[in-house]
C-alpha positions in Angstrom: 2.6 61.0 -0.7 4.7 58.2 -1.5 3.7 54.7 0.0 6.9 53.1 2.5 8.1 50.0 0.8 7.9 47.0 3.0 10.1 44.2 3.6 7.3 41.7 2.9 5.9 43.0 0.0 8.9 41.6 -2.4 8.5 38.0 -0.4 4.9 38.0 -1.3 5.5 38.8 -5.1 8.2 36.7 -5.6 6.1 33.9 -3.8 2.9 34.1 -5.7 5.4 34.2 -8.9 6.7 31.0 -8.2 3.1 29.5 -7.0 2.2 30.2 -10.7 4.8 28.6 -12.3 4.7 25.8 -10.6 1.1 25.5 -11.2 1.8 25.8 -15.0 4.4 23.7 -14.8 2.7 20.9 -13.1 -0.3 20.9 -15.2 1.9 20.2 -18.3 4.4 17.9 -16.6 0.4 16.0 -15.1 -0.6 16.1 -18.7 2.7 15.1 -20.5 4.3 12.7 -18.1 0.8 11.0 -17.8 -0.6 10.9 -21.4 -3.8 12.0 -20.1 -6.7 13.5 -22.4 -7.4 16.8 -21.1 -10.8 16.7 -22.8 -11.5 13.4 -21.3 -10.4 14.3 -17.7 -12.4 18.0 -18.0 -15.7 16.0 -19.5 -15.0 13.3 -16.2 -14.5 16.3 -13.9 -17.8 18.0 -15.2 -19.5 15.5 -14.8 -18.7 13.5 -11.4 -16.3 15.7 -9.3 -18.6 18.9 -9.8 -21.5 16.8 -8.4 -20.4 15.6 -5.6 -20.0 17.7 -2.4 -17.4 15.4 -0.6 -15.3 16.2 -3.6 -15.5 19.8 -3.7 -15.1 19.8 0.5 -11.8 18.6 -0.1 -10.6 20.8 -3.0 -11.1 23.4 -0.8 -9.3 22.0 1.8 -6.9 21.1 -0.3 -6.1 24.9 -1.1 -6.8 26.0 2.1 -3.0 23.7 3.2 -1.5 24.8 0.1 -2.6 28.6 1.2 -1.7 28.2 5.1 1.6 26.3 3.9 2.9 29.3 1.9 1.4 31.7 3.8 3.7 30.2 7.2 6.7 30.0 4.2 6.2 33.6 3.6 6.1 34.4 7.2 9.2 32.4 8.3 11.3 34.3 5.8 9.9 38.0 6.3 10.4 37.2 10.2 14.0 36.1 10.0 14.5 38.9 7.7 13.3 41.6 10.5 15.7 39.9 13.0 18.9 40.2 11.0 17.9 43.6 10.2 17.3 44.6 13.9 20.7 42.7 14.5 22.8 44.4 12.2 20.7 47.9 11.9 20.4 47.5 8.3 18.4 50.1 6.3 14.6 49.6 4.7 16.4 49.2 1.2 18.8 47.0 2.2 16.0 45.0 4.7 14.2 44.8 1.6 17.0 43.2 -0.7 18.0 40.9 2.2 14.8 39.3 1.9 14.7 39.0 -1.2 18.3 37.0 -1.1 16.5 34.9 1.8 13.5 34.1 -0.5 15.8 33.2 -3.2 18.0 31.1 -0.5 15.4 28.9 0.8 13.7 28.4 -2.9 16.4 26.9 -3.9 17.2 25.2 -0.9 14.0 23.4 -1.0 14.2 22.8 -5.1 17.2 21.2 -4.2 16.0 19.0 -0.9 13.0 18.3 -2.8 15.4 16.7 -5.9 17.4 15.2 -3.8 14.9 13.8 -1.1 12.2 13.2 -3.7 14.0 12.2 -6.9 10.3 11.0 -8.9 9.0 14.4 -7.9 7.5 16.1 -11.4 10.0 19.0 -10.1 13.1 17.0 -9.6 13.4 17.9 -13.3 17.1 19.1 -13.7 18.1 15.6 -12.0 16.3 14.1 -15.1 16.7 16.4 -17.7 20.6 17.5 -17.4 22.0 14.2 -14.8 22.9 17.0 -12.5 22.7 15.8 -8.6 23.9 12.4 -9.9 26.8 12.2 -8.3 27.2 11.7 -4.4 30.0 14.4 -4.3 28.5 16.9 -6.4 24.9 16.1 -4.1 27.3 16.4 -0.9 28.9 19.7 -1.9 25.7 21.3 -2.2 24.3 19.8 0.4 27.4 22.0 2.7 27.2 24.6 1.3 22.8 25.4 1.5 23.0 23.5 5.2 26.0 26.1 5.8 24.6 29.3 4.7 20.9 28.4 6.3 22.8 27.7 9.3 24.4 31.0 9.3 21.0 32.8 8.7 19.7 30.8 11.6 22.4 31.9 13.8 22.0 35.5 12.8 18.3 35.3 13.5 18.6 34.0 16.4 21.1 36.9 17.7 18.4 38.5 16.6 15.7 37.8 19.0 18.7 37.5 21.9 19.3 41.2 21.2 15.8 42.3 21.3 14.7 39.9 24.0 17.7 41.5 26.1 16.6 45.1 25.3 13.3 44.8 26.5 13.2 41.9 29.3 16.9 42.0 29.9 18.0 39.1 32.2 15.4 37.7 33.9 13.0 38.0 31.1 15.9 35.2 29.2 15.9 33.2 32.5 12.2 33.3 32.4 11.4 32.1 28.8 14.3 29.7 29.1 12.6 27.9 32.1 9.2 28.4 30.6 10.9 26.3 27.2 12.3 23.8 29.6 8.9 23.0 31.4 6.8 22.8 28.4 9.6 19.7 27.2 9.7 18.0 30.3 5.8 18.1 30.5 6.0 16.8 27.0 8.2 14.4 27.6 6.5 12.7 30.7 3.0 12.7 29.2 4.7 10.8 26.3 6.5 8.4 28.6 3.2 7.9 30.4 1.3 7.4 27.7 4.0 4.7 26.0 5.0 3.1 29.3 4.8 -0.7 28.4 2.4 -3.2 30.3 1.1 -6.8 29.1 -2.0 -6.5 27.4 -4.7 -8.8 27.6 -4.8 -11.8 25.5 -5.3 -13.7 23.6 -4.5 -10.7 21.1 -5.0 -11.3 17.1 -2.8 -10.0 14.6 -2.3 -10.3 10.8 0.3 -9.3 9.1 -0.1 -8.9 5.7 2.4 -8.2 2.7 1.4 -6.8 -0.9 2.4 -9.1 -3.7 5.0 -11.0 -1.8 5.6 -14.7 -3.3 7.0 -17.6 -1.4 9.8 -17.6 -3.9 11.4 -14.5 -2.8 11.8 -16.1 0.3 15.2 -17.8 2.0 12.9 -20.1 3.7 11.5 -21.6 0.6 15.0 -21.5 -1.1 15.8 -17.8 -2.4 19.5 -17.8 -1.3 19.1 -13.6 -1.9 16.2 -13.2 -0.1 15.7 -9.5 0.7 13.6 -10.2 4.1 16.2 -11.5 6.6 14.1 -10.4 9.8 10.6 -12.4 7.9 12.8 -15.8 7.3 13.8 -15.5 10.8 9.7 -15.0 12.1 9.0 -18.4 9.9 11.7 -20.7 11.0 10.0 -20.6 14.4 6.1 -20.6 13.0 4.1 -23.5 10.9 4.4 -22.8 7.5 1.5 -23.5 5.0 3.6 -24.4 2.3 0.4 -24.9 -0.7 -1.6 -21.5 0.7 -3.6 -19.7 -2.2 -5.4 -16.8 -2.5 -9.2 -17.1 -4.3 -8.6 -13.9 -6.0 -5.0 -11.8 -6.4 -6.6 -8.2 -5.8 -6.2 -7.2 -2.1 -9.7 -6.2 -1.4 -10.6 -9.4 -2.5 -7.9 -11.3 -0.8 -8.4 -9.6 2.7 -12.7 -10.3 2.4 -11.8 -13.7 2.2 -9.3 -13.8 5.2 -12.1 -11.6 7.3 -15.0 -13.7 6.2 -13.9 -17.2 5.5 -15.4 -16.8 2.3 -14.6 -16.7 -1.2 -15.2 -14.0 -3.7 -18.2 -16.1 -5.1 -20.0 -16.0 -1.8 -19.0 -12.9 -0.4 -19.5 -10.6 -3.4 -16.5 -9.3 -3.2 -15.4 -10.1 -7.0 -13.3 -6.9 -8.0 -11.9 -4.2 -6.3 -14.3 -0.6 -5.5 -17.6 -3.1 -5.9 -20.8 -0.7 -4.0 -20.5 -1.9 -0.3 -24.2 -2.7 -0.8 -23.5 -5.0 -3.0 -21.1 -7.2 -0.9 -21.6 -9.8 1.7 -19.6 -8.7 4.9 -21.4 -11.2 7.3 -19.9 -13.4 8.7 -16.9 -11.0 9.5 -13.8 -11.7 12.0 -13.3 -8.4 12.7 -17.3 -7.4 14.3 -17.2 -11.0 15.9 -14.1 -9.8 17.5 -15.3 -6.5 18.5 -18.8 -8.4 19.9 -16.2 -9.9 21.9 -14.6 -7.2 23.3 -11.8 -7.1 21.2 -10.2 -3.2 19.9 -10.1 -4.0 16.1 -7.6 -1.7 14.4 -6.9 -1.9 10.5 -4.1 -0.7 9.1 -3.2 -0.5 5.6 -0.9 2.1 3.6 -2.4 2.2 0.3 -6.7 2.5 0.3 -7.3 3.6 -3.0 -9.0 -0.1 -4.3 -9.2 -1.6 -0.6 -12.1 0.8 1.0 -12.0 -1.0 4.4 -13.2 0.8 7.4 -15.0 0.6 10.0 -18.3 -0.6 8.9 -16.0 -3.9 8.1 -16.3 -4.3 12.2 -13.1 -2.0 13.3 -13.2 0.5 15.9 -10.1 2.3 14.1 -9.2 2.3 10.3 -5.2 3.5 10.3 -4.2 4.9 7.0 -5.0 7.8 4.5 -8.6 9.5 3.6 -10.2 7.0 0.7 -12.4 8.7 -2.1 -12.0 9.9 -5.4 -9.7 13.1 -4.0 -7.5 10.0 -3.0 -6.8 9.6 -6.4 -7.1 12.9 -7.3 -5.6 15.0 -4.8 -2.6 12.2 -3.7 -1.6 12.2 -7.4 -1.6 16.5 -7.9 -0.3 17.2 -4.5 3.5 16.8 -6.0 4.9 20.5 -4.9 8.7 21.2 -3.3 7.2 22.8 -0.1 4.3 20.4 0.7 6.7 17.4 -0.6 9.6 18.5 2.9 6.4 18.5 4.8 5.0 15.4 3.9 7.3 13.6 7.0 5.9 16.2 9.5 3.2 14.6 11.7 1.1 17.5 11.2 1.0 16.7 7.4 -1.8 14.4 8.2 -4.3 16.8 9.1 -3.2 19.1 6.2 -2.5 16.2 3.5 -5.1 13.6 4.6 -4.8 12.1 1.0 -0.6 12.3 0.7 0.2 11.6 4.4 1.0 8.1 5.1 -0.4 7.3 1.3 2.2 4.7 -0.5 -0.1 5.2 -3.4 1.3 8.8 -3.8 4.6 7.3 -4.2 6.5 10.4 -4.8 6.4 11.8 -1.3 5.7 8.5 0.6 8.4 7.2 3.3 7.5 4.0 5.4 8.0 5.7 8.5 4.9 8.1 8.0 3.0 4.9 8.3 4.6 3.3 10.7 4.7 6.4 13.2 0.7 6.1 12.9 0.6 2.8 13.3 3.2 3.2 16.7 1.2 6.2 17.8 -2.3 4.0 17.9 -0.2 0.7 19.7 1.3 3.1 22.0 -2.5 3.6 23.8 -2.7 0.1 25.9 -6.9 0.0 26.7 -8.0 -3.1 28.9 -9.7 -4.5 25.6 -7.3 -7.5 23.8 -6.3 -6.7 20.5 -7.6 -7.5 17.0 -4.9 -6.3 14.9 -4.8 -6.3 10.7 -1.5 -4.8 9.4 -1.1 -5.1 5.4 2.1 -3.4 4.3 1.4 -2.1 0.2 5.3 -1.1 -0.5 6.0 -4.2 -2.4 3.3 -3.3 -4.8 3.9 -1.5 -8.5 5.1 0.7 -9.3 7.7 -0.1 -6.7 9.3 3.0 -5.7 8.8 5.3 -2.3 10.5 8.7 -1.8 13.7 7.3 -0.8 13.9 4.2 -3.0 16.6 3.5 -4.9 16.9 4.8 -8.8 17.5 2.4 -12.0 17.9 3.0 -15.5 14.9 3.1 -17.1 15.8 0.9 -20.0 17.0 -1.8 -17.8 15.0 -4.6 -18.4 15.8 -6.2 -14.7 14.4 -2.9 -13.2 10.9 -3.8 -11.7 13.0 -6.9 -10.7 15.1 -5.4 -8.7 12.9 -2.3 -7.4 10.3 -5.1 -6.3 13.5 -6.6 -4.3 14.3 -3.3 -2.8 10.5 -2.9 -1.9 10.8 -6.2 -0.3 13.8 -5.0 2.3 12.3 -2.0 3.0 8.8 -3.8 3.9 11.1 -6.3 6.1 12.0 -3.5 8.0 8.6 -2.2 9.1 8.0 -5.6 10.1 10.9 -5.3 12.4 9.7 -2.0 13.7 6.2 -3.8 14.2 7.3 -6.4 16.0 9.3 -4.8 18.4 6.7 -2.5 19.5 4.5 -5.1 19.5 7.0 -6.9 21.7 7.8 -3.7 23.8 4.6 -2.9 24.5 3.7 -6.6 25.8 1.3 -7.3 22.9 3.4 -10.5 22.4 2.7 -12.0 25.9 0.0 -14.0 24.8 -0.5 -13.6 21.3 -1.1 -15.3 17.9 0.6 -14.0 14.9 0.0 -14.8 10.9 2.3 -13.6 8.8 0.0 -13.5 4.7 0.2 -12.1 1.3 -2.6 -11.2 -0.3 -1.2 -12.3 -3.8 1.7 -13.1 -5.8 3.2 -10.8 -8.9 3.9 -11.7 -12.0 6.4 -10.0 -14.2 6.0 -11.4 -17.5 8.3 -14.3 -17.5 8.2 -17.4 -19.4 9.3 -19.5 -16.2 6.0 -17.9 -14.3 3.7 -19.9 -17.2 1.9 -23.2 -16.5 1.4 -23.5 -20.2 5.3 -24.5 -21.0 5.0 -25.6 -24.5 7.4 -28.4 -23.9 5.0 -29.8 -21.5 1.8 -29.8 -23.3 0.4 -33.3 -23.6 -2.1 -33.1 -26.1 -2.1 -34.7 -29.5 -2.7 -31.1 -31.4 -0.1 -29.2 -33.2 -0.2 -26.5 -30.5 1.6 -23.8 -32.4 -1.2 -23.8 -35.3 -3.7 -24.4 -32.9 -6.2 -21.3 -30.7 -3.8 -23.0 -28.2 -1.4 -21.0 -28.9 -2.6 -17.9 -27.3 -1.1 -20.0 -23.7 2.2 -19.7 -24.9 2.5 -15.7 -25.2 2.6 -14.6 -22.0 0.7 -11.3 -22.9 -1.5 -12.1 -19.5 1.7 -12.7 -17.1 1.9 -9.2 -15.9 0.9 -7.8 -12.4 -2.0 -10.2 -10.4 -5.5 -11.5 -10.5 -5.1 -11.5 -14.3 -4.2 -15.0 -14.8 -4.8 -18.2 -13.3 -2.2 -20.2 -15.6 0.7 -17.8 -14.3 2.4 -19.6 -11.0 3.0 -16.9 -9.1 0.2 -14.9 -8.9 -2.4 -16.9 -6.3 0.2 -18.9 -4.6 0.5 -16.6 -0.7 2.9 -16.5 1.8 0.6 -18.1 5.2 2.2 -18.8 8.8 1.0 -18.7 12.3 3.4 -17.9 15.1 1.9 -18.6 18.6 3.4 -16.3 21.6 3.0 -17.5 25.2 5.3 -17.8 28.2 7.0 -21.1 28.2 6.3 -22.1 31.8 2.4 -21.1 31.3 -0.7 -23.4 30.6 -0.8 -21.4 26.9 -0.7 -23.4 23.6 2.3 -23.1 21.2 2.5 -23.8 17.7 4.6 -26.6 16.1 7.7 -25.4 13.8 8.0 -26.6 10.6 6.0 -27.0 7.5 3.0 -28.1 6.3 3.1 -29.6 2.8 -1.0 -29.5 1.7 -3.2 -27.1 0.1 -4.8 -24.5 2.4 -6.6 -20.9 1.2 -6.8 -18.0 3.2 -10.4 -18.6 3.7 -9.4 -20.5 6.5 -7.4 -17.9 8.6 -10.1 -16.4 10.1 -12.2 -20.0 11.1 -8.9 -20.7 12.5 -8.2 -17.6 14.9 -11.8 -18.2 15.9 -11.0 -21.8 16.6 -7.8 -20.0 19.0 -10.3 -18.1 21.0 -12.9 -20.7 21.4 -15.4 -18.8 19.4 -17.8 -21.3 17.3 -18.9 -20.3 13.9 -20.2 -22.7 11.3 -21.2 -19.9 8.2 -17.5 -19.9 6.9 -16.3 -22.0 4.1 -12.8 -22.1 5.2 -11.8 -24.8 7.8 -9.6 -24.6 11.2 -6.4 -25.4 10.6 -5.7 -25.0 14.1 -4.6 -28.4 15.2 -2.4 -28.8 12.3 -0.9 -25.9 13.9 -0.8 -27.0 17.7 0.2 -30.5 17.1 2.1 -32.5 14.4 0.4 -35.7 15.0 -2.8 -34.2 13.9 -3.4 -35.9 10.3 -3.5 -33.2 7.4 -7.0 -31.8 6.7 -8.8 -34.6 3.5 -8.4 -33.4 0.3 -10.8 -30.5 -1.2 -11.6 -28.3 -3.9 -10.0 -24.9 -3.6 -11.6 -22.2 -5.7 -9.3 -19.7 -7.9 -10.4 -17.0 -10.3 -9.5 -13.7 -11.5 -10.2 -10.2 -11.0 -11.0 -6.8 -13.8 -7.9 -5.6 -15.2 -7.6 -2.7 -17.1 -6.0 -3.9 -20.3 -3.6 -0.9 -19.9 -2.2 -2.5 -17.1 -1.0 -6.2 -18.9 2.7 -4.3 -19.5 5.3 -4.4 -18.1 5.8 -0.6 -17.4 2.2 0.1 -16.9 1.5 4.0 -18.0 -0.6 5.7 -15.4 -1.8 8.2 -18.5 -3.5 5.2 -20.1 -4.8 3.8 -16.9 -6.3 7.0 -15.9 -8.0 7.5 -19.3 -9.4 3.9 -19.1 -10.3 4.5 -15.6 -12.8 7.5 -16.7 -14.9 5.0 -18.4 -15.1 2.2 -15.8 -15.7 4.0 -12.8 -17.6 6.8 -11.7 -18.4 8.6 -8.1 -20.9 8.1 -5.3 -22.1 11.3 -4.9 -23.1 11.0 -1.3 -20.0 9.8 -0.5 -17.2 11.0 -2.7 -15.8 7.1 -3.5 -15.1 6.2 -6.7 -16.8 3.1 -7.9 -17.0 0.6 -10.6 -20.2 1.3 -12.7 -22.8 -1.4 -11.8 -24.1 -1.8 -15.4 -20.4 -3.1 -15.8 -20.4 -5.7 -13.3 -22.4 -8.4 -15.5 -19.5 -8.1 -18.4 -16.5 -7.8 -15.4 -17.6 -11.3 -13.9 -18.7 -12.7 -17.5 -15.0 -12.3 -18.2 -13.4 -14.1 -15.5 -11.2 -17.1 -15.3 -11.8 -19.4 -13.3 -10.3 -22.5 -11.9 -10.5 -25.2 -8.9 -7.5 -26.8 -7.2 -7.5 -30.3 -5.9 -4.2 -31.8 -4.9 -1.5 -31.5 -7.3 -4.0 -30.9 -10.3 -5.6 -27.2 -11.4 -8.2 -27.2 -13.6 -9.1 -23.7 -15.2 -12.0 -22.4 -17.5 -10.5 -19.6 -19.8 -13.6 -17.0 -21.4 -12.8 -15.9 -24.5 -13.6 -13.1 -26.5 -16.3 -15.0 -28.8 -17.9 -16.3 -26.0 -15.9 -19.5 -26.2 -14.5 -21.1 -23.4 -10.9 -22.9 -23.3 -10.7 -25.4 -19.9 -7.0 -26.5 -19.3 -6.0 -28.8 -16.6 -2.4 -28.3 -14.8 -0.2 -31.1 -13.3 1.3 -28.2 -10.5 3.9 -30.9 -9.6 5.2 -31.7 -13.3 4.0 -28.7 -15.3 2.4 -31.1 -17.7 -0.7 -29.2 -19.4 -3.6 -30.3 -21.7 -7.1 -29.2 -23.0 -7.9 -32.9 -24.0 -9.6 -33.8 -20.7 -10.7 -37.1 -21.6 -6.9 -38.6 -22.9 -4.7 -41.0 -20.9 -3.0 -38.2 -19.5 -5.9 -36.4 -18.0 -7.5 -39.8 -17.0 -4.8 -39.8 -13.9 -7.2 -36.9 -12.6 -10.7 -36.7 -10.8 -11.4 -34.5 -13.6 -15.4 -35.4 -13.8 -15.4 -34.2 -10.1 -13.2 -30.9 -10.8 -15.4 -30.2 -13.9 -18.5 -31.0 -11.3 -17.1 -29.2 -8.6 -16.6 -26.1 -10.5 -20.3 -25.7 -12.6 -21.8 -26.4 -9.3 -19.9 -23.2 -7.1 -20.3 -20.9 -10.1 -23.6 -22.2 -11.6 -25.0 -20.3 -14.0 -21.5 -18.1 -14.9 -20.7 -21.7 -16.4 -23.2 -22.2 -18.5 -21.4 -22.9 -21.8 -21.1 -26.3 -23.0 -18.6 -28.5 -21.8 -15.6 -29.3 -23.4 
């Protein structure tokens, strides 16, 4: 007896077929595009993925969305392909080729969504191997003619289901599931409504707003006439501007201990980014002093792969994706057609936890994903004021997002301008942030900073402190170990080098929001020309709310903000120093193959918690290297390690760009150097124990 041939048995074929390929595909393309060793990668995978259980939990997670999401694919098309068959009383052979047409329709409708919508996709591959979907009009044209055809399909399908619906429940059984759609929407709709409906929350609510890797310079307000953040510039010209603000260390871990402590790296531990939480020093912390207080502490933060901060930092919600190893891991793989369309529907967050709302998987990331979460949690109003930490990661390499802009490859402007286009796009979830915040009456009585956590450097010879022409030493510098200052091999990226201008120096402003016939303090507009860190941010807010706390190292700057007549803060020492690089990453167009091959050796995974960590045996050798420098006034002294265990110390006019290593000439004489050089063996003791220079 001859087995009936079913309609979904070619779908299911033709499905798994392509599943395969693709998997074959990717590997190479993951392999090839990414220069990694498959012998390291399998000996790393043997070794710590196998071992640890959180790992493994979410591989099989992970392919049971990837089954569930192709299973629902398969589904949708053998479904629509029984409704045009009922409609038009086709025949079981033509049922069955009809399907397959409709399989072969929406594959290449989504290959070609996915190339246009997702252009760095590792399966956008005829846009990069043949130029095709280049051009607008050629993109548009195909564009018509998928949207008309699926259209048509839907129509037919939908006929479909009229037909049989009629056939069976005839007219009242339309009228009935008609009414039944409408009252599920309007119940939808007025929970929603209820659940957004705008109030004035209590106060005085917190919130930081921070931006990855944005530099003063890029600014109108400090004299970029192309600024690419309009809506930012506009927030500043009404808030007190620290003009000299610096981060201690430009890693964003690192940065954002010190703003939640008042600490710096040194004293809070937190020297490098994915250091053991038991190893770091999260006491005194804004956030759980907050929360003691009775504040809701939310962090928010689209990019958690090297900035593990959750709730045990003091928050009562953590917004963003999953952290672990699978962050890194199952973010980067997770690069298919299907699961790429679905990466902007909300329930992609429960299927995806590593992709969804995950800047670091760049390829399917759009800014709204995060912002939707980030709306969803502000859009719940408790009785509690609000602590809230926002820190936008678009801005940061490799500068591209799912819909961002395309540039030749071999234009040597191109991080340039795809850092100036990250930029825009960042100013425009600001917007969206401020207006809920504003809608929702968060902004009644409120005080706002606008930070970045570091600069970026981009290899420039403008971004140096070590100008050649401004040396003012005696030496012939070119012939001299000198000359290693004047290659800008260590100008790249941030937290690499202290002698690079643009890498510590932050964005810091504090907007204060209060009704203007109200007893509330407001903050004065304008700038504030001195040297600040953002250890002092959180001793500030603190300062706001009347909470005393005398275990940070930062200092209030909140009369400075409140009142012009308030003298600038006395002079101090503000510390600097660097963070661990890979030296993969000191290029230009950093290749995530060689970074992920000198990954494997640094870092390995908890296995009780699936994070990946820095090996501890390494820290010694990580801190050993560091640079490290103090900043007092105008003048930056800085103690360079190098490789024979030899130490260079340079001190920096920041105000001329005049440089020397001759600390006790005429020049250098105009400097409290004694006290720098004091200042700086006595915060890092016994790191500094060479002999000085």
């Amino acid at each position: 007896m001859q087995r009936k041939k079913t309609i979904i048995g070619p779908i299911i074929r033709l499905t798994l077929v392509l599943v395969v390929c693709q998997a074959i595909l990717g590997y190479f393309v993951f392999i090839n595009r990414r220069a990694v060793s498959p012998t390291t990668f399998s000996n790393f995978a043997q070794e710590q993925i196998l071992a640890s259980g959180h790992i493994l939990d979410g591989f099989i997670f992970f392919l049971f969305a990837q089954l569930l999401v192709y299973a629902t694919y398969i589904i949708a098309i053998w479904a629509v392909t029984c409704l045009i068959k009922y409609l038009l009383n086709l025949s079981q052979s033509q049922s069955r080729l009809l399907g397959m047409c409709l399989w072969l329709l929406a594959t290449v409708s989504v290959y070609f969504a996915n190339q246009y919508y997702f252009p760095d996709s590792q399966f956008a591959f005829l846009r990069h191997m043949f130029g095709l979907f280049s051009h607008h009009g050629v993109n548009d044209l195909i564009f018509l003619i998928l949207s008309t055809l699926l259209l048509v399909v839907g129509a037919l399908a939908g006929l479909g289901f009229l037909k049989g619906l009629w056939q069976r429940c005839g007219r009242a059984g339309i009228w009935i599931i008609g009414l039944a759609c409408f009252s599920v929407a309007a119940t939808g709709y007025f929970i929603h409504t209820a659940r957004t409906a705008s109030g004035k929350s209590p106060g005085p609510n917190i919130i930081i707003i921070g931006i990855d890797s944005l530099r003063p310079n890029d600014l109108a307000y400090f004299g970029n006439d192309t600024s690419p953040m309009p809506y930012t510039d506009s927030l500043l010209t009404t808030a007190t501007v620290f003009t000299q603000a610096y981060t201690p260390l430009g890693r964003t871990f690192p940065a954002w201990m010190s703003v939640l402590t008042g600490r710096d790296p040194k004293l809070n531990n937190a020297r490098y980014n994915l250091r053991r939480q038991a190893d770091l020093i999260l006491e005194p912390n804004l956030a759980a002093i907050l929360k003691r207080q009775g504040y809701r502490t939310i962090y928010a933060i689209d990019d958690r792969r090297f900035n593990n901060i959750d709730e045990d930092y003091g928050f009562t919600e953590v917004i963003g994706p999953d952290i672990g190893a699978n962050d890194f891991i199952l973010g980067t793989i997770n690069d298919a057609p299907l699961t790429n369309l679905l990466m902007n529907v909300g329930l992609s967050r429960w299927l995806f936890p590593y992709n969804y709302a995950n800047r670091a998987a760049h390829v399917s990331y759009y800014p709204q994903q995060f912002d939707r979460l980030l709306a969803n949690a502000l859009a719940y109003q408790s009785k509690k004021p609000l602590f809230l930490a926002v820190h936008y990661t678009l801005p940061h390499w490799p500068f591209s997002w799912g819909s961002s802009p395309s540039y030749d490859r071999n234009d040597p402007l191109r991080n340039e301008a795809m850092f100036s286009d990250a930029l825009a796009a960042t100013d425009g979830q600001i917007e969206r942030l401020m207006t809920t915040l504003k809608d929702k009456g968060y902004l009644h009585n409120a005080i706002v900073v606008l930070l970045s956590d570091h600069g970026n450097g981009f290899g420039l010879s403008k971004e140096s402190l070590t100008q050649q022409q401004n040396y003012q030493g005696k030496k012939a510098i070119q012939k001299s170990p000198l000359n290693r200052f004047l290659v800008n091999e260590k100008t790249i990226g941030h937290g690499t080098d202290l002698l690079n201008k643009v890498q510590n120096h932050v964005l810091l402003a504090f907007r204060v929001y209060a009704p203007k016939d109200g007893k509330l303090r407001h903050n004065t507009v304008g700038r504030q020309d001195y040297n600040v860190s953002l250890i002092d941010i959180a001793p500030s807010l603190l300062d706001y709310v009347n909470i005393k706390q005398d275990k940070m190292q930062g200092i209030s700057l909140l009369q400075n903000i409140l009142s012009k007549t308030v003298p600038k803060p006395p002079a101090r020492n503000i510390f600097l120093e660097t963070g661990f690089t890979l030296p993969g990453i000191l290029v230009a167009n950093p290749s995530i193959g060689t970074l992920l091959n000198q990954g494997l050796v640094y870092y390995n995974i908890e296995p009780e918690t699936g994070l990946l960590r820095v090996k501890p045996e390494l820290s010694n050798a990580i801190i050993k290297g560091k640079q490290r420098g103090v900043l007092r006034g105008d003048w930056l002294l800085v103690d360079v390690p190098d490789l024979d265990d030899k130490h260079f110390v340079i001190l920096v006019n920041t105000k001329t760009g005049q440089w020397s290593d001759e600390l006790s000439s005429a020049w250098a004489k105009q400097a409290p150097v004694a006290d720098m050089q004091k200042a700086l063996q006595n915060f890092y003791d016994d790191e500094l124990n060479h002999a000085k220079q």
